[in-house]
N, C-alpha and C positions, 0 to 999 in steps of 0.2 A: 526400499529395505533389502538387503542382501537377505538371498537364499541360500539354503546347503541341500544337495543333492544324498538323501542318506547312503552310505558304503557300505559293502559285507563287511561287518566287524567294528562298526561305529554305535558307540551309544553317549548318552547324554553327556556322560560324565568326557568324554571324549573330545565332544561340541564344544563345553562349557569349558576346555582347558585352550584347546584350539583357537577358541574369537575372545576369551576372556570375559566371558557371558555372565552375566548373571543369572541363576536359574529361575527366581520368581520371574525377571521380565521375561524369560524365554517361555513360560509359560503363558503368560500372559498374551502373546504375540505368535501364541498356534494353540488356541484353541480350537483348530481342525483334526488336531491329535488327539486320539483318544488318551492316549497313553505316553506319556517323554522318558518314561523307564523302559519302556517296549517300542522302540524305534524297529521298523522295519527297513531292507535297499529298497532305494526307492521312495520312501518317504521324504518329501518337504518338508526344511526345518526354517522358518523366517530368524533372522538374525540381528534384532534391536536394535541401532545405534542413532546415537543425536546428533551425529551428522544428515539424519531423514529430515529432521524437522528443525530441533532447534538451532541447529550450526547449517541451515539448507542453503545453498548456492543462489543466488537472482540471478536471472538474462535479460539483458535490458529488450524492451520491447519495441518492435517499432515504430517508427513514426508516421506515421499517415501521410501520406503523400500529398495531399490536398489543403495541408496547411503551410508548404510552399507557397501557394499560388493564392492565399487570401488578401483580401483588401484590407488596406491598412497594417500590414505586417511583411516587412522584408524577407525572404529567404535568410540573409544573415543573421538578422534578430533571431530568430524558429529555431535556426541549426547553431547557433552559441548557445541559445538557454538550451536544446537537445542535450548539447555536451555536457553540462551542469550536471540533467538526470544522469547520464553515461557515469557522471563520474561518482553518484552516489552508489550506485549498483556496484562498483567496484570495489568502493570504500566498505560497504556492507559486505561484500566476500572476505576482505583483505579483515575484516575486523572480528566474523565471523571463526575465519581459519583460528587466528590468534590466541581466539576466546578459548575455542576447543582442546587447544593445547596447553591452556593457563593454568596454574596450580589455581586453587580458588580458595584455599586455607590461609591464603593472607587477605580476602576480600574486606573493608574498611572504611565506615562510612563517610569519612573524615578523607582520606587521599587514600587509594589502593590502585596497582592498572589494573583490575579488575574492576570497580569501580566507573574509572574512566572509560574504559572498553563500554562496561553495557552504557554507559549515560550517551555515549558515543555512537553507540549500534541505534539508539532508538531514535536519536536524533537522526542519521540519515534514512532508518527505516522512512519515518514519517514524510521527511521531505521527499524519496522515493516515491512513497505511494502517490503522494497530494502532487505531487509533478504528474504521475500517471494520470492520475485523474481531467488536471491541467489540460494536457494535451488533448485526452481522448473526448473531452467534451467543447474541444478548438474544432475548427476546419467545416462547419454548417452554415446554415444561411440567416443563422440570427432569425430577427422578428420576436416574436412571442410565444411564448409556450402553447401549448396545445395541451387538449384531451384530459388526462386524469391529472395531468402535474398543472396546469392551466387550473382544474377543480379544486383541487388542494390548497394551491394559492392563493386563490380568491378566497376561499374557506378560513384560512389562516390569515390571511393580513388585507382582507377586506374587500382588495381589487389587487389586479395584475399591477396598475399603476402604483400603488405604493408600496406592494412590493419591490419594484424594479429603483424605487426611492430610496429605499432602507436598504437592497443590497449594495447600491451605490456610493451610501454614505458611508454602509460599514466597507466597503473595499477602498475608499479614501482614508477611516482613523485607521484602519489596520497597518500592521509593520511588515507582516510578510503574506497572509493567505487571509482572502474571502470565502466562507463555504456558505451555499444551503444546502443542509443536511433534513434530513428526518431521525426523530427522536422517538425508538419505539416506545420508549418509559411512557411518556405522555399524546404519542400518535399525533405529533405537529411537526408541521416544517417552521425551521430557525434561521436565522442569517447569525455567525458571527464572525467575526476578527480574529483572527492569532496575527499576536506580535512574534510567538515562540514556535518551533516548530515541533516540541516536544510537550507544547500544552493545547492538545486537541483534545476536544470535549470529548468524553465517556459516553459511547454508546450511540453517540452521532453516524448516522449512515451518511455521509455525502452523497449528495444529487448535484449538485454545481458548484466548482473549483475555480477558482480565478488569483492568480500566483499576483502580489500586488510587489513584490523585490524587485526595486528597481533592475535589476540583471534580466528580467521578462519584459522591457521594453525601453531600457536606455540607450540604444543605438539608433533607435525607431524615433523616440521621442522623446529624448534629455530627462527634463524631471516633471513633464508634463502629464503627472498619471491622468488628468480628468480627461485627457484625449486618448490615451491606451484602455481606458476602462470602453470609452466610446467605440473604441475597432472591437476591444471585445465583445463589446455586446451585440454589434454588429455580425460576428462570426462562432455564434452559440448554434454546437451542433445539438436540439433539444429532441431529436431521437435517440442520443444517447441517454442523455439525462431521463425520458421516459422511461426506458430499457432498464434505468439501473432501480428508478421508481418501481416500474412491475414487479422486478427481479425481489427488490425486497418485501415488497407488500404480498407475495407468491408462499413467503418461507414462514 
């Protein structure tokens, strides 16, 4: 959020002409002020805009180096789907800038590009994230879960074994992403399927991502998913997946 430095001979009314401020938000957003009618030099004035948050910038993150070197996975496969995420990070600025500059007095359920824009933003947010996800819980030694997500599991779907049945069937019917998620509404882990990438369950925390889009292992292995489901299972980083486990059950 942009700051303003207060000057001999600035006051609010000054502030609010200068960034084109609204003065409820600018209240809102210094309540370290006693006073926005008695601005002192010297005084910090933070300066609202939706470019902090809802128009905010992504940087694509990177990639773990150690997902080069996994078995059953090319470097070429890795670094094509990488691109993919690359290029939703981008699409998400370039869609962002646009939004921000958009009159929104013609927005329209029916066709508007405002309209298009957000249905457009959310659809690559999501794939963004679930790519992140994607990756960051690639490049481990597989085997079986452990410790508290290992508990859980068993707790929830009986055994590790048919868990690992059910996430497998559901990462065959699905069209683009396998998740297990945790579900704080009712405090259980889920497997499901998205066909869409704008239809992720409400309130699902994701614990384990598995990208089922042909584009995540076509070069590697034609239209063979049940052998790509196989290297991935084989290459499940599940200290990540615990870490993201703790992290929620923490807050």
């Amino acid at each position: 959020m942009p700051r303003h430095v207060i000057k001999p001979g600035e006051t609010i009314k000054t502030i609010v002409k200068k960034y084109q401020a609204n003065l409820n938000n600018l209240a809102i957003a210094n309540t370290h002020l006693e006073n926005l009618e008695n601005l002192s030099p010297g005084d910090i004035i933070y300066i609202p805009d939706a470019a902090d948050g809802t128009y905010n910038l992504l940087e694509v993150k990177t990639l773990k180096s150690s997902l080069l070197t996994m078995m059953g996975f090319s470097a070429r496969q890795i670094q094509e789907h990488y691109k993919l995420y690359q290029g939703y990070v981008n699409k998400i600025n370039e869609i962002r800038m646009t939004l921000q500059a958009l009159e929104t007095k013609n927005a329209n359920p029916i066709y508007s590009e405002y309209r298009s824009l957000k249905i457009s933003e959310l659809k690559a947010v999501n794939n963004c994230k679930l790519h992140e996800y994607y990756f960051e819980n690639l490049g481990g030694r597989g085997g079986s879960a452990t410790g508290s997500v290992l508990e859980t599991i068993v707790r929830d779907f009986g055994s590790y074994e048919y868990w690992e049945k059910d996430f497998r069937a559901t990462s065959v019917m699905a069209g683009s992403w396998a998740l297990l998620g945790y579900d704080p509404d009712d405090g259980h882990l889920h497997n499901y399927g998205l066909d869409e990438e704008t239809a992720v369950p409400v309130r699902l925390e994701p614990l384990l991502v598995l990208d089922v889009a042909e584009h995540a292992y076509f070069l590697d292995y034609g239209t063979n998913r049940a052998s790509y489901i196989d290297a991935f299972a084989r290459n499940i980083d599940w200290t990540v997946v615990k870490a993201r486990f703790s992290s929620i059950r923490a807050t």
